[in-house]
C-alpha positions, 0 to 999 in steps of 0.5 A: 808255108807262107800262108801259115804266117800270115796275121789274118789266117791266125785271127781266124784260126783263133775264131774258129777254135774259141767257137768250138770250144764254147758250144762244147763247154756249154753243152757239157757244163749244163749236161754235168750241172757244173758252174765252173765248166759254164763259167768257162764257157763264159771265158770262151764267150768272151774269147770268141768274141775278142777273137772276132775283134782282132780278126777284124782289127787285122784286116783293117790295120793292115790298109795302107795309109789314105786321106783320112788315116794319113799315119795308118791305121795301126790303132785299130789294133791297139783299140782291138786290144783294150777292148779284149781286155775290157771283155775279160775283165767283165767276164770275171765279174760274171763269172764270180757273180754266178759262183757266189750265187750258186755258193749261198744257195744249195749246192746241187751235186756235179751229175758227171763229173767224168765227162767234164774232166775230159773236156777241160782236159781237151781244151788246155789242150786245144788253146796251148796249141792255138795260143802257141801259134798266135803268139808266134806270128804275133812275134813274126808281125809285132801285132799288139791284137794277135799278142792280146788274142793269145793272152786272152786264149793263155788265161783259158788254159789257166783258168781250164787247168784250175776247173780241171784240178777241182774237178778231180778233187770233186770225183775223189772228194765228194765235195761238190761246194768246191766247183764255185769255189775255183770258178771265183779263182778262175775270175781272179786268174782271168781279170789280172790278165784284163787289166795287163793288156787293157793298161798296155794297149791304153798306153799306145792309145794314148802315145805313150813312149815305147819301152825304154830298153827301145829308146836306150837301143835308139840312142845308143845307135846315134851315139855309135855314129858320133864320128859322123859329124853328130855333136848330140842328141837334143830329143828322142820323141816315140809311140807305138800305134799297133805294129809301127814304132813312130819315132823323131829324133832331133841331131845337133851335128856339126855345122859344117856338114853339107846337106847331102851329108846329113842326108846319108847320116840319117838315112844310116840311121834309120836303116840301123834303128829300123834293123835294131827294133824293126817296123818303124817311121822315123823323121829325123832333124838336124840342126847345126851346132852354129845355129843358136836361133834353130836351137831356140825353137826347140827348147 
């Protein structure tokens, strides 16, 4: 069961089903002569793609710290992240550079428009199982590249669900101008996705602070420990890189504290922050409330 729960096994998971799903949507999309299939199998293309990211973002994210990369190397996975988004995004563009063109030229009629709406309908299928089971052991390991795989694979279902509805509208209607029509609102669906993950994932590349509901978790618990000598709180410093919250905390306590006291308080807290909002590296400062000069160095 075990090995069902594991990050790199998801990754690879996600790889093979996106392939699948590309030659199938390929070949089907120029079979029925269908831009809005082929469109999605660009989508897939760049799933696929973003998938062999993170599968490799995984592996490498999960090697322990060394000389080079003395912090981890959790930010393979938030650069796995941009990039996926990045590639969604270019996707979009193409995807509504071959409708427009498909919609100022003649439009060919949809040769078999049955067969497309089966294998739309096989793919939601397919990816909601998939993107499900990422997102639960994205959830499981905190994995900024599993969370953004799934994204990615959750935009294919909207995107494949809106094919599939003009796709049936097409069969009933006749209209066949309307198979680009939703390929462009496929790119709208698909390049918001874009911008969210790579907006994210840039934020953790460049440290920006974790979410405040974490921050306000993490001095809510220093608070709850006021009792223990704490006098205030003088900083809170935080990043995400990948799954690793890195966060500096720096006390004023009470001066008259002894070293192993301060010790043991801060090793309580580390063990509730790290319970409160899990996977973290903290270093905690205290200073004593009587030392002016030790404070002057932070301010």
């Amino acid at each position: 069961m075990s090995f069902f729960i594991n990050k790199k096994f998801a990754a690879f998971a996600s790889v093979a089903s996106n392939l699948f799903l590309i030659i199938l949507k390929l070949a089907v999309g120029f079979i029925s002569g269908s831009v809005s299939i082929i469109s999605e199998a660009i989508h897939s293309g760049s799933d696929f793609f973003a998938s062999v990211i993170a599968c490799v973002a995984v592996h490498k994210s999960e090697k322990p710290a060394d000389s080079d990369h003395q912090f981890g190397h959790g930010k393979y996975e938030d650069v796995a992240g941009f990039v996926e988004g990045t590639l969604i995004i270019l996707a979009s563009f193409f995807i509504v550079y071959e409708a427009v063109k498909r919609l100022s030229g003649i439009v060919e009629p949809l040769n078999n428009s049955a067969l497309g709406i089966f294998v739309m309908s096989f793919s939601v299928v397919v990816n909601i199982l998939v993107s499900q089971y990422l997102f639960f052991i994205a959830k499981k390991t905190d994995s900024i590249a599993l969370y953004s795989d799934a994204q990615h694979l959750r935009t294919d279902i909207y995107s494949s669900l809106t094919v599939l509805i003009g796709l049936l509208i097409i069969k009933f209607t006749g209209l066949h101008f309307l198979d680009s029509v939703f390929a462009i609102i496929v790119s709208i669906i698909i390049v918001q996705t874009g911008y969210r993950i790579c907006k994210s994932t840039l934020n953790d590349l460049l440290d920006g602070s974790l979410p405040q509901k974490d921050i306000d978790t993490i001095k809510s618990i220093v608070n709850s420990c006021a009792d223990k000598g704490i006098i205030k709180i003088k900083e809170v410093r935080t990043r995400k890189s990948g799954k690793d919250k890195d966060i500096v905390i720096v006390l004023v306590v009470d001066g008259n504290l002894t070293v192993y006291s301060a010790h043991k308080l801060c090793d309580n807290l580390e063990n509730q922050i790290e319970d409160a909002i899990g996977n973290t590296k903290i270093i905690i400062h205290t200073e004593p409330d009587s030392c002016v000069s030790c404070q002057n160095v932070h301010n």
